[in-house]
C-alpha positions in Angstrom: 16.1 8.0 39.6 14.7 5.2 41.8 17.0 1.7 42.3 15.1 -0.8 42.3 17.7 -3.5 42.3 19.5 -4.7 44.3 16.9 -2.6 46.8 19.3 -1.0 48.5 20.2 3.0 48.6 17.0 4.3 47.3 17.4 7.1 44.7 20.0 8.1 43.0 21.5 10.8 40.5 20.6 9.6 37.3 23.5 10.6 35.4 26.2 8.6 37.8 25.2 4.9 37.8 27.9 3.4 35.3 30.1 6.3 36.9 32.2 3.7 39.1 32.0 0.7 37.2 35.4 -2.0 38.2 34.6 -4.9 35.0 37.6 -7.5 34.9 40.5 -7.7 32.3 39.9 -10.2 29.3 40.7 -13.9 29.5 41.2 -16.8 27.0 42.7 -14.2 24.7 39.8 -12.2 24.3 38.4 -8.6 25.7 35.7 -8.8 28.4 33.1 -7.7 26.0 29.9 -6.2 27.4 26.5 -5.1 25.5 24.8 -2.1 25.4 21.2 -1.6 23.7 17.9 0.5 23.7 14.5 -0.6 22.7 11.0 -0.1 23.3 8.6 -2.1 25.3 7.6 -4.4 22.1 11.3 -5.3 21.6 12.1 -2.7 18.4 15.7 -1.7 18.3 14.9 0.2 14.8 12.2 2.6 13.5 10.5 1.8 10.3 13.9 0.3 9.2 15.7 3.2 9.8 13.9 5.3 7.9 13.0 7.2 10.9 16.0 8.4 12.8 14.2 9.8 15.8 16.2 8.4 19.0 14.2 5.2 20.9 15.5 6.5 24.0 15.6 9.2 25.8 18.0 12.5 26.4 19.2 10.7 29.8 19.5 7.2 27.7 21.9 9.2 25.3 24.2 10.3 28.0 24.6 7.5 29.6 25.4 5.6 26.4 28.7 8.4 26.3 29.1 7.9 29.9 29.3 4.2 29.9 32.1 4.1 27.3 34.2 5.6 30.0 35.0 2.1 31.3 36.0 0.6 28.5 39.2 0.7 26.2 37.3 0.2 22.5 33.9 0.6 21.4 33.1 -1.5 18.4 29.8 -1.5 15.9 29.2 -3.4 12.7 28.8 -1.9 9.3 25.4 -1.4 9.4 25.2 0.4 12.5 28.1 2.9 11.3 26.0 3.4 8.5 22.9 3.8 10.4 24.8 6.0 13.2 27.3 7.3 11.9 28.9 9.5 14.9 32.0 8.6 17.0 31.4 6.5 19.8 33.7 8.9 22.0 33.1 10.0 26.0 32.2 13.8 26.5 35.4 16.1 26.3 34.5 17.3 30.1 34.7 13.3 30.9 38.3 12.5 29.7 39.5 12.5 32.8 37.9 9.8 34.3 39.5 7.7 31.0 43.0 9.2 32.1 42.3 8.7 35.9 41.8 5.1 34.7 44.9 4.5 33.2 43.3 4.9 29.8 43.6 6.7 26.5 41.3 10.2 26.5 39.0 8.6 23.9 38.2 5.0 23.3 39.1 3.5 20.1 35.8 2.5 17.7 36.1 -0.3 15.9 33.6 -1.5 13.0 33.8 -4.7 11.0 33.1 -5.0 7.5 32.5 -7.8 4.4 31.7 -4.7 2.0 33.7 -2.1 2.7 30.7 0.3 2.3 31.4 2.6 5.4 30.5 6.9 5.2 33.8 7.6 5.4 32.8 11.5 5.1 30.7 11.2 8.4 32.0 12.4 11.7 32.7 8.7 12.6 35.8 9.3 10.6 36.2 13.0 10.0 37.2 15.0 12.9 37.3 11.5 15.0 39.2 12.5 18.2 41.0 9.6 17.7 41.2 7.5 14.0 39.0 4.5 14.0 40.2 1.1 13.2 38.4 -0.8 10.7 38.5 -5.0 10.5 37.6 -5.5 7.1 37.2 -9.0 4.7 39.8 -9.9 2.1 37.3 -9.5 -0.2 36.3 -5.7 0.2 37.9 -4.7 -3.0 41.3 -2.6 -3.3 40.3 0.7 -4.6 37.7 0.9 -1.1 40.6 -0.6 1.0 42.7 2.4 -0.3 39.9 4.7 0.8 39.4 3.1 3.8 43.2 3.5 4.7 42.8 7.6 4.2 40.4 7.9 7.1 41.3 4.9 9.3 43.6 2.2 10.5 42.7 -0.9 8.4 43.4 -4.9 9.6 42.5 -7.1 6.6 41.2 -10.7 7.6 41.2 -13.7 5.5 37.9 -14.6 4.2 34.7 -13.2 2.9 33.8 -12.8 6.4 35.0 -11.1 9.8 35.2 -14.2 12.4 34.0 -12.3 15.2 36.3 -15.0 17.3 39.4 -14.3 15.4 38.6 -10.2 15.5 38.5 -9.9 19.3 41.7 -11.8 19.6 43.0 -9.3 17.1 42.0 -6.7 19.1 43.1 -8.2 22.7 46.5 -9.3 21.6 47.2 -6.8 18.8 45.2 -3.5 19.9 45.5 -4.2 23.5 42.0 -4.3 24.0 41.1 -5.4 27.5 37.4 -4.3 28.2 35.4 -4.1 24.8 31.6 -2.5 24.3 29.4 -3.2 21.9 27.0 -1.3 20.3 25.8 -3.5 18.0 23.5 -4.4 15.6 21.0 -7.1 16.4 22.8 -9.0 13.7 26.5 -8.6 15.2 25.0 -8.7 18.3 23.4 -12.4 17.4 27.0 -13.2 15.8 28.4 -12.4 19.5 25.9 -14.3 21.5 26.5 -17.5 19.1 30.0 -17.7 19.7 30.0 -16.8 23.3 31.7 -13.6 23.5 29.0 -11.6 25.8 30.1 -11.2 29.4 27.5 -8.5 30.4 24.4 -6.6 28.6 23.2 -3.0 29.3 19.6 -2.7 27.9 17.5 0.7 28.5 13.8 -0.7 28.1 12.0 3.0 27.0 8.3 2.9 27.4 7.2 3.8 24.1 5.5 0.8 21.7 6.6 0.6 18.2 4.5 -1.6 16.5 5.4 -2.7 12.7 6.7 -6.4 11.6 9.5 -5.1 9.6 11.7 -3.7 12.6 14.8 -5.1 14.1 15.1 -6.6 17.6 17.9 -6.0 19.7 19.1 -10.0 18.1 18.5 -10.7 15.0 20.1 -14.1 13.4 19.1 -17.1 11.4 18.0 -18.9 14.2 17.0 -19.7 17.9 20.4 -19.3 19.7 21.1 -23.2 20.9 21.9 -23.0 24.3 20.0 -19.6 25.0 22.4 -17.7 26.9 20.9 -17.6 30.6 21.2 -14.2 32.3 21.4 -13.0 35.9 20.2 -9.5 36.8 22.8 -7.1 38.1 21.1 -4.0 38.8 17.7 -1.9 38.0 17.4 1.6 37.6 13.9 3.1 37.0 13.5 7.0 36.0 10.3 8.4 34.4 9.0 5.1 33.6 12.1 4.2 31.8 14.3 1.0 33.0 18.0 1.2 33.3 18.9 -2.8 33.2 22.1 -4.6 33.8 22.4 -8.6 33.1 25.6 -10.4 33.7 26.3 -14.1 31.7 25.1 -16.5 33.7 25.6 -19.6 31.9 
């Protein structure tokens, strides 16, 4: 793997770049929250609207997706991508002790928010989990899937018939203890993030493979143009067969 930014230390092993990462505590009552995406060179973050399920990235993009969660104390998705994905975002058994060396629990917590409810609950994101999930659900989701819910996973009801994504990262920094929180989306949670200002940092693995379609998500996907658009500043740059390792920090 080549650096190409900052263009310093030539190559590297591809495997250890997010190995040492130091990110800062929360602040304001909130996690420092930091992105992490894949899509190809035309901007597709989904394949024929899920219907195709082949991976985006490649086999070295998939371990470093594990490998970054090291850092971090939750890992937290919305409904649709459990649904989509529906595996534990966890860190390789052989890695736990990097988590421990840290000061942190073996596996990270996952998180997923929900209006519905609607969540596989007989998919390895629950059953098996090395550690039970914690699910933010609405006051609407109905009682008889709140009692399921509560069989596979720790369950915080809000008020409303919607998460506030504002109000569920304080939950999870003052409640959970959440200091350092990744995201793995969706494009829709991911807009919902980015319009209230709780991005600190994206990770985004641009593959070089061109989807094509109309129908496919981006890796942002809202109702609108985000007003200010977030300004980014480029961390680092990691290039390995034709792939592009990226790192932006909030700039704004």
């Amino acid at each position: 793997m080549q650096r190409l930014f900052p263009a310093v230390g030539g190559r590297v092993e591809p495997l250890s770049i997010y190995d040492d990462l130091e990110l800062p505590e929360g602040r304001d009552g909130r996690p420092y929250t930091a992105l992490n995406m894949v899509s190809t060179v035309d901007g597709k973050t989904t394949l024929d609207e899920n219907r195709i399920r082949e991976p985006i990235g490649s086999r070295l993009d998939r371990a470093l997706m594990g490998r970054l969660r090291q850092a971090f104390d939750a890992v937290i998705r919305g409904a649709e991508t459990v649904r989509a994905d529906p595996h534990y975002p966890g860190v390789p058994p052989e890695l736990e002790h990097r988590r421990i060396a840290r000061g942190l629990a073996r596996q990270p917590l996952a998180v997923v928010i929900t209006a519905s409810g609607d969540l596989p609950l007989d998919s390895p994101y629950f059953q098996g989990a090395p550690r039970r999930p914690l699910v933010i659900a609405a006051s609407t989701v109905p009682l008889d899937k709140l009692a399921a819910l509560r069989k596979a996973a720790d369950v915080h009801v809000v008020s409303g018939p919607r998460v506030d994504i504002p109000s569920a990262f304080r939950l999870l920094y003052e409640t959970y203890g959440v200091r350092r929180l990744l995201s793995e989306g969706g494009p829709r949670f991911n807009q919902d993030c980015l319009a209230a200002g709780l991005l600190d940092e994206i990770f985004w693995t641009l593959t070089p493979r061109i989807a094509g379609g109309s129908r496919d998500l981006t890796m942002v996907e809202g109702p609108g143009v985000l007003a200010p658009m977030p300004r980014l500043a480029l961390v680092s740059a990691y290039c390995h067969e034709h792939e592009l390792f990226l790192r932006y920090r909030r700039a704004d």
